[in-house]
Rosetta silent file (secondary structure, phi, psi, omega in degrees, C-alpha in Angstrom):
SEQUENCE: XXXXXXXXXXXXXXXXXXXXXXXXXXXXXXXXXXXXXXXXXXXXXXXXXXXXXXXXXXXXXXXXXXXXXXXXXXXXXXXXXXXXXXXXXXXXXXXXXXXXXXXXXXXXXXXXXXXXXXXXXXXXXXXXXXXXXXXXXXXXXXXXXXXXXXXXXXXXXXXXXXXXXXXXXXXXXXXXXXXXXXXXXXXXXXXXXXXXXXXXXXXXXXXXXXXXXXXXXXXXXXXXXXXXXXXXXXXXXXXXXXXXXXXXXXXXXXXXXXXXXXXXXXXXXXXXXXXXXXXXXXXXXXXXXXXXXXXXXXXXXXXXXXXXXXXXXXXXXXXX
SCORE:     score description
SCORE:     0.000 S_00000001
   1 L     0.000  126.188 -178.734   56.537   90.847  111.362 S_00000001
   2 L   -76.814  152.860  168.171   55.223   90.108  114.563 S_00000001
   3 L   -64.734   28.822  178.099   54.638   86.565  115.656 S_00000001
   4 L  -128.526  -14.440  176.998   50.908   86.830  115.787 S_00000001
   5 L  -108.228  137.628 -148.470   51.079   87.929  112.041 S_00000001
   6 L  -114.305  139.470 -178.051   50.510   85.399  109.427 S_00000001
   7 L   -74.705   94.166  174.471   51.867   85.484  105.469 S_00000001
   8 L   -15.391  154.807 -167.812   48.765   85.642  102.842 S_00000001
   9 L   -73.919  121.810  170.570   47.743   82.505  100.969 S_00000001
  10 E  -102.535  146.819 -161.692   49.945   83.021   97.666 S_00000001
  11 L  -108.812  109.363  163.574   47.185   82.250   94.557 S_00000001
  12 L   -70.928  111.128  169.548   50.006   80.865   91.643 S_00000001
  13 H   -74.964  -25.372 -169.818   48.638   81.761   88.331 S_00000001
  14 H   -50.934  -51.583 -164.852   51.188   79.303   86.400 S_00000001
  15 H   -52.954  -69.431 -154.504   49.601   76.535   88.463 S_00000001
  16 H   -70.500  -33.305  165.985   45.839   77.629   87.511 S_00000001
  17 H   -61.279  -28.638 -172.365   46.935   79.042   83.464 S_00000001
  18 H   -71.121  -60.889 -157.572   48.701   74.883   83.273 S_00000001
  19 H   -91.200   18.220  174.430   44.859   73.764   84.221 S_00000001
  20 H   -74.393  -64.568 -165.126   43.217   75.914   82.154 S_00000001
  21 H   -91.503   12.607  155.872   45.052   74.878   79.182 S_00000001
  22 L  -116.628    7.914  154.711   44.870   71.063   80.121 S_00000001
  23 L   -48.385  -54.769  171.879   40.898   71.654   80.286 S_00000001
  24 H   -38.677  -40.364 -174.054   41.385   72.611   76.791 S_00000001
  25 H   -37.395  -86.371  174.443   42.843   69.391   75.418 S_00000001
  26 H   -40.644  -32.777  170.922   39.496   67.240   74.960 S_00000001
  27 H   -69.493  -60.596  177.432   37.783   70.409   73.673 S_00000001
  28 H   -36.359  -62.712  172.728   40.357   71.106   71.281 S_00000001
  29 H    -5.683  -85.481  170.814   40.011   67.154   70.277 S_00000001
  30 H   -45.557  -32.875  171.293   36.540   67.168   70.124 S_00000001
  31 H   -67.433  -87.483 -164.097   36.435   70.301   67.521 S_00000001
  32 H   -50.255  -19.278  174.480   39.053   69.268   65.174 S_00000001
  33 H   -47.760  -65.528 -167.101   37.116   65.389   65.098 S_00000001
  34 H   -80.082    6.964  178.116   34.187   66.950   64.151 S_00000001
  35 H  -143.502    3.934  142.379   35.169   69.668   61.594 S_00000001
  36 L    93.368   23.315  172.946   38.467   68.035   60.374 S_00000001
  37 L  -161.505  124.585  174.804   40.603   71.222   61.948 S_00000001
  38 L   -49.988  172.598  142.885   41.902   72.800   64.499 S_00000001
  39 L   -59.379  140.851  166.037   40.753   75.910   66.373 S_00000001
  40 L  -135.016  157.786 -175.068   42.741   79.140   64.906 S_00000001
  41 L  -132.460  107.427 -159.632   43.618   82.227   65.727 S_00000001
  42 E   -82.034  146.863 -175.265   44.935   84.960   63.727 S_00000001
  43 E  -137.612  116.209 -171.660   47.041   87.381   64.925 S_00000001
  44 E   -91.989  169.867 -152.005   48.111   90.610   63.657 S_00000001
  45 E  -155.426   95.940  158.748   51.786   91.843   65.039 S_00000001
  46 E   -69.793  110.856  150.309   52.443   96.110   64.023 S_00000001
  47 L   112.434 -178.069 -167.596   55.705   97.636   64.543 S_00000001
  48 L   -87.044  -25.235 -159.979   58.962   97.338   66.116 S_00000001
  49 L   -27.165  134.549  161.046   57.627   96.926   70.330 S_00000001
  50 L   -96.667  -39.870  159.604   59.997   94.177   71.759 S_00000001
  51 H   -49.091   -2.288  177.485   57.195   93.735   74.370 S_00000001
  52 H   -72.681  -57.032 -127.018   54.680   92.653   71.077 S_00000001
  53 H   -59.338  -64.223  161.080   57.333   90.825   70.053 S_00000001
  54 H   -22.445  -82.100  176.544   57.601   88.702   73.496 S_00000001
  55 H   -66.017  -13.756 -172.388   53.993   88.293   73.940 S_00000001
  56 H   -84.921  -38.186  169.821   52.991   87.434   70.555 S_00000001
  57 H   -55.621  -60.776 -170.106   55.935   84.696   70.491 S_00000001
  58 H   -67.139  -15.621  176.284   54.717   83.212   73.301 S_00000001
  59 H   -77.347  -41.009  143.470   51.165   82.935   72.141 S_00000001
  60 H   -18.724  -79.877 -156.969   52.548   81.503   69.000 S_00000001
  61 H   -57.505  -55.478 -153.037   54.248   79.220   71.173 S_00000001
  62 H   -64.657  -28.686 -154.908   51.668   78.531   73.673 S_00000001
  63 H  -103.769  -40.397  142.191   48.800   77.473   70.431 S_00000001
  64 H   -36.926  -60.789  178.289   51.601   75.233   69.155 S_00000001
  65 L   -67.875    1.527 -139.953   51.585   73.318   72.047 S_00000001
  66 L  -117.713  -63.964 -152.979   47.852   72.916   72.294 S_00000001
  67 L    88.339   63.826   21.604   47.783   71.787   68.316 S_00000001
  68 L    45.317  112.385  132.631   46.043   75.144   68.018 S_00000001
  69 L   -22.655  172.002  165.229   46.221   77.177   64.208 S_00000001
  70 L  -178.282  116.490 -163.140   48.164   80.340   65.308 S_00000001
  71 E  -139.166   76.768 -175.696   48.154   82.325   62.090 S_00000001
  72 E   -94.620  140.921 -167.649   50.534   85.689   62.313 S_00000001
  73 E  -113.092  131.132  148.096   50.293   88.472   60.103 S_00000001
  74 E  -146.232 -177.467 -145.730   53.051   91.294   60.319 S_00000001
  75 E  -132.360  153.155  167.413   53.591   94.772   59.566 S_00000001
  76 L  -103.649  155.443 -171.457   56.423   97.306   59.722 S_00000001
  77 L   -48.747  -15.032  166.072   56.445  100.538   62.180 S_00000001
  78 L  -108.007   23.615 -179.984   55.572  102.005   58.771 S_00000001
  79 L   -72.942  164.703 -151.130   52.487  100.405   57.394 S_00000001
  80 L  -116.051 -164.907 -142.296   49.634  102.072   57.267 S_00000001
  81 H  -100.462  -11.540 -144.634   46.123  101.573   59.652 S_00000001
  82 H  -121.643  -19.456  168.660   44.386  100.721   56.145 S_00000001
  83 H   -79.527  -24.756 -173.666   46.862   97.521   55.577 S_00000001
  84 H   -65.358  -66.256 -164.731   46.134   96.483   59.051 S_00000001
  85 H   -38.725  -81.810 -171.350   42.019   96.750   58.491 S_00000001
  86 H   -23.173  -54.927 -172.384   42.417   94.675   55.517 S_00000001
  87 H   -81.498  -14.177  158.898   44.070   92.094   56.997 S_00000001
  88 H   -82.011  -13.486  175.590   41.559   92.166   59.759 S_00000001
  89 H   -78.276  -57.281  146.755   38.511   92.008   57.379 S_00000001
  90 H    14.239  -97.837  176.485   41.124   88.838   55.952 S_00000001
  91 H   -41.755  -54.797 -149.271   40.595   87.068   59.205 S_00000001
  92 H   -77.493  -21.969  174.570   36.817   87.888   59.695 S_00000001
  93 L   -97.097   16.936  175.942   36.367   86.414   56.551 S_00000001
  94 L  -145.972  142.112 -174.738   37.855   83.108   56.616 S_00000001
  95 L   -32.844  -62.219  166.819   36.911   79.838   57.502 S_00000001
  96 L   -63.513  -17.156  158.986   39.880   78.476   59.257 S_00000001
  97 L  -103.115  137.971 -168.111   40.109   81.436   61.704 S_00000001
  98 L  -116.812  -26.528 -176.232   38.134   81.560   64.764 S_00000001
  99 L  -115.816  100.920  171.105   39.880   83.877   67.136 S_00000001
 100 E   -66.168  151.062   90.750   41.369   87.907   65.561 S_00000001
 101 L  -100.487  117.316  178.758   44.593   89.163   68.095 S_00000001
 102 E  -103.586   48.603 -145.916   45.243   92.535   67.204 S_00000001
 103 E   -77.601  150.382 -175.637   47.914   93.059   69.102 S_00000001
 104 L   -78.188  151.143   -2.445   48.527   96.198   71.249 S_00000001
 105 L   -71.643  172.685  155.662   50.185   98.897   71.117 S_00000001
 106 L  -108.987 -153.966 -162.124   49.992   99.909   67.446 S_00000001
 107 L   -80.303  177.804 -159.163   52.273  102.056   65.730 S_00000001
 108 L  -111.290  -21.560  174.141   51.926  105.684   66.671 S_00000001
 109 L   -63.230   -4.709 -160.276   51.944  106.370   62.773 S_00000001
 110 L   -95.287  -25.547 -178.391   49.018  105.026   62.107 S_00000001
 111 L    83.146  165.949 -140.654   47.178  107.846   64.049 S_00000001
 112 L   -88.365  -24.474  157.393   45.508  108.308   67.581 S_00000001
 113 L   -97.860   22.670 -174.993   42.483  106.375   66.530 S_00000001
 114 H   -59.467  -20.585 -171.784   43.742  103.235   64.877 S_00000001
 115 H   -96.701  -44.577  142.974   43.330  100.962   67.531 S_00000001
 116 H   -19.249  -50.930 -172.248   39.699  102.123   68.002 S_00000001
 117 H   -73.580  -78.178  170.938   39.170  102.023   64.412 S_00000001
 118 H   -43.626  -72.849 -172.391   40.988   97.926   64.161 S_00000001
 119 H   -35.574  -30.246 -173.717   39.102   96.753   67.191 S_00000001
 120 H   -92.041  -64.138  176.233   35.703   98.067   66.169 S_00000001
 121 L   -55.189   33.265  175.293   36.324   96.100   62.466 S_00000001
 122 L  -122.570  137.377 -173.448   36.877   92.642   64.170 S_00000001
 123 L   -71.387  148.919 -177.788   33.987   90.568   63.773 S_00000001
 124 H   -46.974  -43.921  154.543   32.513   90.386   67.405 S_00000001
 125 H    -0.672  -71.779 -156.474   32.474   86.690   66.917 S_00000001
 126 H   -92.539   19.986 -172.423   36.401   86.699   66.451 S_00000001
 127 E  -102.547   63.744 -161.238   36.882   88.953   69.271 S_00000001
 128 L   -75.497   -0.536  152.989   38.702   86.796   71.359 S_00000001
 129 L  -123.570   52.767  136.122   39.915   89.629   73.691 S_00000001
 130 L    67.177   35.559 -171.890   36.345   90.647   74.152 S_00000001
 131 L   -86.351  -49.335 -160.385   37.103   94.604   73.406 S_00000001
 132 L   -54.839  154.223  178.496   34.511   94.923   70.745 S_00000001
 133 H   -42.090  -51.931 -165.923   30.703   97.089   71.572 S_00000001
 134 H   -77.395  -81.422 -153.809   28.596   94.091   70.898 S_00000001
 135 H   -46.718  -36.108 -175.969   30.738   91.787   73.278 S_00000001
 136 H   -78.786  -27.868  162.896   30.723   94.207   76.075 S_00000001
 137 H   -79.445  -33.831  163.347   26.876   94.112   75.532 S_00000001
 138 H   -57.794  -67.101 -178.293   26.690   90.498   75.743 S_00000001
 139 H   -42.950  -59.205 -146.187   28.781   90.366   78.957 S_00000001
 140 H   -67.649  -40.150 -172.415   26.537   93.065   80.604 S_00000001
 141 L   -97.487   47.075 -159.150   23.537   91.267   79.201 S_00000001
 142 L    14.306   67.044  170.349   25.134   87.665   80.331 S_00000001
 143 L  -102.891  173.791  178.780   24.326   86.403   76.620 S_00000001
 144 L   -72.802  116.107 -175.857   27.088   84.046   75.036 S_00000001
 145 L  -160.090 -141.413 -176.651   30.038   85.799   74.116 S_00000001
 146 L  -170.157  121.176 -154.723   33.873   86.702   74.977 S_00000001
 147 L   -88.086  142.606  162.755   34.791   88.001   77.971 S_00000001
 148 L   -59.644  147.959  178.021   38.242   89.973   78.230 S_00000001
 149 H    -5.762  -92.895 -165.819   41.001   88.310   78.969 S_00000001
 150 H   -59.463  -51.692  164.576   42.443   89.105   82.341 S_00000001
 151 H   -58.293   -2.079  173.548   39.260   89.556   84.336 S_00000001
 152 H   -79.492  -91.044  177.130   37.962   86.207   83.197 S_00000001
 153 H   -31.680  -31.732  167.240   41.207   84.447   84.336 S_00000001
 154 L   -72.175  -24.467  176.871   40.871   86.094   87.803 S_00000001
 155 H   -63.319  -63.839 -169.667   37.520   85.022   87.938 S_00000001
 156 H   -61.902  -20.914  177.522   38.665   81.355   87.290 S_00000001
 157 H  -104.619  -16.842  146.908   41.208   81.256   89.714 S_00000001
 158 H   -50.322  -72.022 -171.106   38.710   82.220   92.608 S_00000001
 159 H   -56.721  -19.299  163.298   37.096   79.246   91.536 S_00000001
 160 H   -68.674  -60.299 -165.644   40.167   77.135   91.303 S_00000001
 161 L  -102.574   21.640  167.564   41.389   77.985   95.110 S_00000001
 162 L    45.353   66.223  155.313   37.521   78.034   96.632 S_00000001
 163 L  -131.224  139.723 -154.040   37.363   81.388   97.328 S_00000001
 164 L   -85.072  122.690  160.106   33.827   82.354   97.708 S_00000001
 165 L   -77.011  -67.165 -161.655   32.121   85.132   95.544 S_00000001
 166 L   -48.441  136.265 -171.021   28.500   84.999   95.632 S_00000001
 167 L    72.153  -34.706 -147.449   27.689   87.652   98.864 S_00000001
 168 L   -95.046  135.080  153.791   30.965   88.627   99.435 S_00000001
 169 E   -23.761   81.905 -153.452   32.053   92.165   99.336 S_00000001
 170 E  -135.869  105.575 -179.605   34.211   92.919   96.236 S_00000001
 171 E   -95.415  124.920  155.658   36.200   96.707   95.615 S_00000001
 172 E  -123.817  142.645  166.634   37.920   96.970   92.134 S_00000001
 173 E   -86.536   92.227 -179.348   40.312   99.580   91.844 S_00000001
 174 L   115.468  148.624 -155.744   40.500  101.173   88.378 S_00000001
 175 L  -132.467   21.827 -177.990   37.310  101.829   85.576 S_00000001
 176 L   -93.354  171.338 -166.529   39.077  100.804   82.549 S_00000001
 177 L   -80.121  -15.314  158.143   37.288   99.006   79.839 S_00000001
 178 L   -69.870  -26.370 -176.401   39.827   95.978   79.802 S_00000001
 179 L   -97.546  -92.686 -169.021   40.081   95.644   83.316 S_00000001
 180 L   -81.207   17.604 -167.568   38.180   97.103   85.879 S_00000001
 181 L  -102.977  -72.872 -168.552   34.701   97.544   83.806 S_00000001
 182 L   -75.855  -16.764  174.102   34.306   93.575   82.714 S_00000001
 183 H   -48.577  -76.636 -161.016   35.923   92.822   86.129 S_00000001
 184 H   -53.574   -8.009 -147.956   33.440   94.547   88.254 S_00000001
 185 H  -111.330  -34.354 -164.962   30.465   93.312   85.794 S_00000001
 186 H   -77.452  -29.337  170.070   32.058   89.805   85.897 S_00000001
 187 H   -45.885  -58.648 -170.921   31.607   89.501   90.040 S_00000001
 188 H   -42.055  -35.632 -176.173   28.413   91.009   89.492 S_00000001
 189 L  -102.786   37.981  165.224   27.002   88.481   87.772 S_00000001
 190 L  -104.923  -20.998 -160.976   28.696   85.959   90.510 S_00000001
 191 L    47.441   50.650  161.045   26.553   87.979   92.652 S_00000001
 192 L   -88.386  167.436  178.968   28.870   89.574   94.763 S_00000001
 193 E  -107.231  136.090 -170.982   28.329   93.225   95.781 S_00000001
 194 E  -125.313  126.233  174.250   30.606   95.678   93.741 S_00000001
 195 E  -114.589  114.804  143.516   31.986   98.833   94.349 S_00000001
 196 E   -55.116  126.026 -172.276   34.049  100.395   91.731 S_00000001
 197 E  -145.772  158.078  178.020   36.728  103.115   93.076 S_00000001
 198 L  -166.523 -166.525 -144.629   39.351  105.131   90.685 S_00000001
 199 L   -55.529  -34.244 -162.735   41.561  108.469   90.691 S_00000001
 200 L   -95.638  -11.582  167.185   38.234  110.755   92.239 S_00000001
 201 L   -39.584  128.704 -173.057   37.454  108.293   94.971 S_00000001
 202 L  -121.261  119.406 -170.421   36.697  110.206   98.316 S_00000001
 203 L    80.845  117.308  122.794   38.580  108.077  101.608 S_00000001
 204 H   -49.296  -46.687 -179.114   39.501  105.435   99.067 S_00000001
 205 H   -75.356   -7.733  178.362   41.864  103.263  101.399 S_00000001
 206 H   -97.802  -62.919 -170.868   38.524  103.295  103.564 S_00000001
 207 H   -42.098  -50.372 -158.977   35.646  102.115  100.693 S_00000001
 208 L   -59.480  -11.215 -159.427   38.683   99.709   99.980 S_00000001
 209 L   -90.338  -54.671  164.070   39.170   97.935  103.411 S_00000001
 210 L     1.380  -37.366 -157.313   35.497   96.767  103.229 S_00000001
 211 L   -96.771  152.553  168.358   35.913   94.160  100.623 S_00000001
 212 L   -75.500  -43.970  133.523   36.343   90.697  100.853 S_00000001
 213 E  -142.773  150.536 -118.698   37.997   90.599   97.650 S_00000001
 214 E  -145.224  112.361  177.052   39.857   93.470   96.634 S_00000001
 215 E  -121.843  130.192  158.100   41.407   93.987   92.562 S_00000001
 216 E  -124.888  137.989 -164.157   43.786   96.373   92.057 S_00000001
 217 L  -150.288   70.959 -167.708   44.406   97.241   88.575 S_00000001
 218 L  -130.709  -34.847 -173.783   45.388  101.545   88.217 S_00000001
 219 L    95.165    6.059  177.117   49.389  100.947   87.023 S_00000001
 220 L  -112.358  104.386  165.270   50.856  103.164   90.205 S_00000001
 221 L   -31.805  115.822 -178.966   53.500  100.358   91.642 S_00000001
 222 L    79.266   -3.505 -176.909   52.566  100.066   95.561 S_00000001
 223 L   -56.854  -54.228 -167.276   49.934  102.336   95.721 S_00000001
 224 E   -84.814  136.793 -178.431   47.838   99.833   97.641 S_00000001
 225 L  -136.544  162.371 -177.408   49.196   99.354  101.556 S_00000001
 226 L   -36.199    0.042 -170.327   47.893   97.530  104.473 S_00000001
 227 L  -111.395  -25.487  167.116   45.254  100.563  105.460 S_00000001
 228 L   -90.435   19.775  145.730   43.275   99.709  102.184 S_00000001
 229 L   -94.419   76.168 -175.262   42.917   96.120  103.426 S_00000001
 230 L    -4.394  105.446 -155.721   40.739   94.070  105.062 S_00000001
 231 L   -67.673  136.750  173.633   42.480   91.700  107.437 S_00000001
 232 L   105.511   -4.021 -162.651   41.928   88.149  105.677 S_00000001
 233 L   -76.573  155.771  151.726   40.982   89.867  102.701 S_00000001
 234 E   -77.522  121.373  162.847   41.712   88.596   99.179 S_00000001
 235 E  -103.383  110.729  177.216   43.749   90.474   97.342 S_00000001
 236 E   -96.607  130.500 -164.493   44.381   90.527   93.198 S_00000001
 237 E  -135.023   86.986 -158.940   47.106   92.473   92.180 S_00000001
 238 L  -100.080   22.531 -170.859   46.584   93.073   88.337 S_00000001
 239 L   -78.123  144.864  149.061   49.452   95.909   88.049 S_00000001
 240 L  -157.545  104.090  166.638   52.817   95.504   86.099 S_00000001
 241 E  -107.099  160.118 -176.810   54.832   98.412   85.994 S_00000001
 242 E  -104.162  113.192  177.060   58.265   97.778   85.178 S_00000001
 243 E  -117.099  140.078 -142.460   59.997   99.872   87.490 S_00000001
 244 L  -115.507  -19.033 -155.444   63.830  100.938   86.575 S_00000001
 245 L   -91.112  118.087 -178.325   64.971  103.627   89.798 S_00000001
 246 H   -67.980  -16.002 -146.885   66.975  101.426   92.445 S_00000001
 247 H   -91.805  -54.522  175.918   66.063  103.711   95.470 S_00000001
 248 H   -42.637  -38.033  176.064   62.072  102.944   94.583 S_00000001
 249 H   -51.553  -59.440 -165.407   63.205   99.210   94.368 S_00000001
 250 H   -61.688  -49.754 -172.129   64.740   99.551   97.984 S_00000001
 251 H   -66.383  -34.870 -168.710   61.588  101.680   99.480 S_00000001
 252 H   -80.794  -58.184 -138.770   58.814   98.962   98.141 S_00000001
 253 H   -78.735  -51.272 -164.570   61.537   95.679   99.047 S_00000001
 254 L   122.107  164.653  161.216   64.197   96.089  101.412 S_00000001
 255 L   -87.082  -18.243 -177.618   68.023   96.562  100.468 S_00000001
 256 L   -90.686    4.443  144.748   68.071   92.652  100.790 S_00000001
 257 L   -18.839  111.678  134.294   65.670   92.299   97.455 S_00000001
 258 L   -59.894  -27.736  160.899   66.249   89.883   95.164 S_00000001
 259 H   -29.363  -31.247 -171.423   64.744   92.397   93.453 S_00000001
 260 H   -76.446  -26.354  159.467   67.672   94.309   93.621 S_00000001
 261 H   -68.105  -23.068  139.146   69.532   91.592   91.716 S_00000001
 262 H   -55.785  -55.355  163.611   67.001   91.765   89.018 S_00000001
 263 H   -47.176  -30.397 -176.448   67.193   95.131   88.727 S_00000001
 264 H   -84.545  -13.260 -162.269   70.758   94.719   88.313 S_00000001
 265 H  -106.375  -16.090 -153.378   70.560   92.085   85.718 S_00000001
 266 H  -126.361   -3.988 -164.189   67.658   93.140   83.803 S_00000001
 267 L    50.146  -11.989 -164.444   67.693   96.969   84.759 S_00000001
 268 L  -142.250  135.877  162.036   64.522   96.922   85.236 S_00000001
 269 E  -122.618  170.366 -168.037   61.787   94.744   87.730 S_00000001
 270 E   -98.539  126.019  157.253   57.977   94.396   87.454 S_00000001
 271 E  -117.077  130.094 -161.410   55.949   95.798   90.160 S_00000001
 272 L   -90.983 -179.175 -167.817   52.596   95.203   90.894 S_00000001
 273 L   -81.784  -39.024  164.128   49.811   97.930   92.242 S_00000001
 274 E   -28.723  128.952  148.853   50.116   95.984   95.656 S_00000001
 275 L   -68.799   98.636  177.506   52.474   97.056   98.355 S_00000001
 276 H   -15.820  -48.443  175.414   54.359   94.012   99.922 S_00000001
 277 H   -57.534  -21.716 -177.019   53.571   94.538  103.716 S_00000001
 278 H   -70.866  -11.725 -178.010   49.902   93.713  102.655 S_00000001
 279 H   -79.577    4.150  146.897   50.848   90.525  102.333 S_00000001
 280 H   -83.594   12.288 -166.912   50.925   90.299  106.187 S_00000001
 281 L  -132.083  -69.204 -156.582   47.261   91.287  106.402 S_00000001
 282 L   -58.595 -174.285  165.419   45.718   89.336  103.954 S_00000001
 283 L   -85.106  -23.900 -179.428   44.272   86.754  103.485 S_00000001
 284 E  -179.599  163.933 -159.236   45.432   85.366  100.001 S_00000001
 285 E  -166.897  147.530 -160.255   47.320   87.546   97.687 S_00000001
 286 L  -121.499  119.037  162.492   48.219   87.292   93.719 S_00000001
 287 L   -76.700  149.807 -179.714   52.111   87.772   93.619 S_00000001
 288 L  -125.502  113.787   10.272   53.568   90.004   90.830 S_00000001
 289 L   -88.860 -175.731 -161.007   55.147   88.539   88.877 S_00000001
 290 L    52.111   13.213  132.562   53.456   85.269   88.505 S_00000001
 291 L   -32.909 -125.815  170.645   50.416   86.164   89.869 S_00000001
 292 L   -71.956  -87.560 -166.724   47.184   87.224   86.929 S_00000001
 293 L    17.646 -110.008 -169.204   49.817   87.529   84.428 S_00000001
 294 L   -29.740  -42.329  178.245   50.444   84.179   83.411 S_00000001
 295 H   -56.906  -56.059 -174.660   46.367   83.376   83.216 S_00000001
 296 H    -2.548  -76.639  172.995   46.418   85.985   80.506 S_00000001
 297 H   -70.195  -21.151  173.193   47.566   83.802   77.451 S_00000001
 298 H   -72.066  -32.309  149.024   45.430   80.948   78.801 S_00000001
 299 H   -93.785   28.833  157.719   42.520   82.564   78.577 S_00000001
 300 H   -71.245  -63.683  163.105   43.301   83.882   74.830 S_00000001
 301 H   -16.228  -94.165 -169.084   43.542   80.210   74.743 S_00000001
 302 H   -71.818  -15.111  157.291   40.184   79.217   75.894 S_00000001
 303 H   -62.742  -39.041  166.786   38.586   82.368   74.075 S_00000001
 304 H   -85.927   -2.147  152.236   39.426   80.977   71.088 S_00000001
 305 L   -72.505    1.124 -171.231   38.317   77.616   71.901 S_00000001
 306 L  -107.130  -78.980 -143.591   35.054   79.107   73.057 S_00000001
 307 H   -94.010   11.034  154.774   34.535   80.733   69.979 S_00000001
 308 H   -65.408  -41.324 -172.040   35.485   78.250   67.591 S_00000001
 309 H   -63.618  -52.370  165.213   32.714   76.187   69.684 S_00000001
 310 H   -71.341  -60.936  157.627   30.158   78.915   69.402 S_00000001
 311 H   -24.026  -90.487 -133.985   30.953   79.681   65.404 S_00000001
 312 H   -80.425   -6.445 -159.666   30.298   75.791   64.853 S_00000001
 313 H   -98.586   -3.803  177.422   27.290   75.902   67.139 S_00000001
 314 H   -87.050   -2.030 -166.084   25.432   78.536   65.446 S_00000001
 315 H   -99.502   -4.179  176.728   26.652   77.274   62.094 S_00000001
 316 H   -55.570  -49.181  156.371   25.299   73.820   63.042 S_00000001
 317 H   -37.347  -80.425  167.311   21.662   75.995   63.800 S_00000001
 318 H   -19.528  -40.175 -159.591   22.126   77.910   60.454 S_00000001
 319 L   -99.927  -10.109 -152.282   21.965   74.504   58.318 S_00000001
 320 L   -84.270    0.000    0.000   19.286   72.690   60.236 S_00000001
């Protein structure tokens, strides 16, 4: 690094998922006063995954600390897709749950369209990670709904560190429908101008240098380097591959990684989509880990306090 080159802005998600969830507090309050309960959120938990197992504990945890319902259902790797449905029609049908997590993956026995099949049989309501048809038509058609997760939270933490949308340039990297779909739709209606780019992009690292801010969210560790950046640009970095090969460690890092000490302890480190050297270019930069991550469960969090809020305000309408 030359002395003329300056180290990106790092954007901390812990810091902005903590004020997320101590926005929540008074809302949370304010519900159970008036309906003599908390919000809840049911959660169904398939299979053997020890990453399930991890995130679902902590969501557990994290709804506990809130005074948050957290209501887990589980299953064994050999139940079948028709016990799951059930227990998701369960949820859609009761009174004390306001928020379904179905969580992914499910079991592979279950067959190649079960999670298509669960997702679409959550009421849209309850669809606190904002997968369902009807929700993705609400976002598009900015009606009241629930947004996914991650792109939400990314959203919120521009607005937490005053970094300017509205006009601004914005490249997402990757079309998928959790990510880069509600992403690009959610700038849009920030009124930034959005350009989508994925695997068929032609110059890619050129559409990409354009943007002002710049989400990468495709799953190839490192893909993005300093020639698809803008200098000053904001960068979001929603990849986490867990990568286990030390020589790959060494090529993104250095030999003088702590990484390399993770790797050693843990076999395995997290890598984001990001290359490290960009963090000399930019302008602000989402480290991985602790980057988007952490905003994740906090805005499960505030999805299901949003839609406990909408559920009472439509049922408050209904009675009048």
């Amino acid at each position: 690094m030359t002395g003329e080159e300056t180290v990106a802005r790092r954007l901390d998600g812990k810091v902005v998922g903590a004020s997320i969830r101590e926005a929540l507090g008074p809302r949370i309050a304010a519900f159970s006063g008036a309906t003599g309960r908390p919000p809840g959120l049911g959660i169904v938990l398939a299979g053997n995954d020890g990453g399930s197992e991890i995130y679902v504990r902590n969501k557990v945890k994290a709804c506990d600390e809130l005074g948050m319902l957290a209501d887990l259902r589980r299953f064994s790797e050999t139940a079948s897709v028709d016990e799951v449905l059930d227990c998701v029609r369960r949820f859609n049908e009761a009174d004390e749950i306001d928020g379904i997590l179905v969580q992914s993956p499910l079991p592979s026995g279950m067959g190649r369209d079960a999670e298509r099949r669960v997702f679409g049989a959550i009421d849209p309501d309850k669809d606190v990670d904002g997968f369902h048809a009807v929700n993705v038509g609400r976002l598009v058609q900015r009606e009241p709904g629930l947004a996914p997760c991650t792109p939400s939270g990314i959203v919120e933490m521009l607005d937490q560190y005053e970094i300017p949308i509205e006009g601004r340039q914005a490249v997402v990297i990757g079309r998928s429908d959790i990510v880069g779909k509600p992403m690009a739709m959610l700038l849009l209606h920030r009124s930034a101008t959005v350009t989508i780019c994925h695997s068929r992009t032609v110059d890619l690292p050129e559409v990409a240098a354009v943007a002002d801010i710049l989400v990468a969210a495709i799953g190839r560790p490192g893909f993005v380097n300093r020639d698809f950046v803008k200098p000053g640009a904001t960068v979001i970095d929603v990849g986490t591959t867990y990568v286990s090969d030390r020589d790959k460690v060494v090529a993104l890092f250095g030999a003088d990684s702590p990484r390399l000490e993770v790797l050693e302890r843990r076999g395995r480190t997290v890598v984001g989509d990001v290359h490290p050297e960009v963090e000399e270019i930019a302008g602000a930069l989402t480290p991985v880990p602790g980057g988007v991550g952490p905003l994740t469960i906090s805005m499960l969090l505030s999805n299901t306090v949003r839609a406990a809020e909408l559920r009472r305000a439509r049922s408050d309408v209904g009675e009048r």
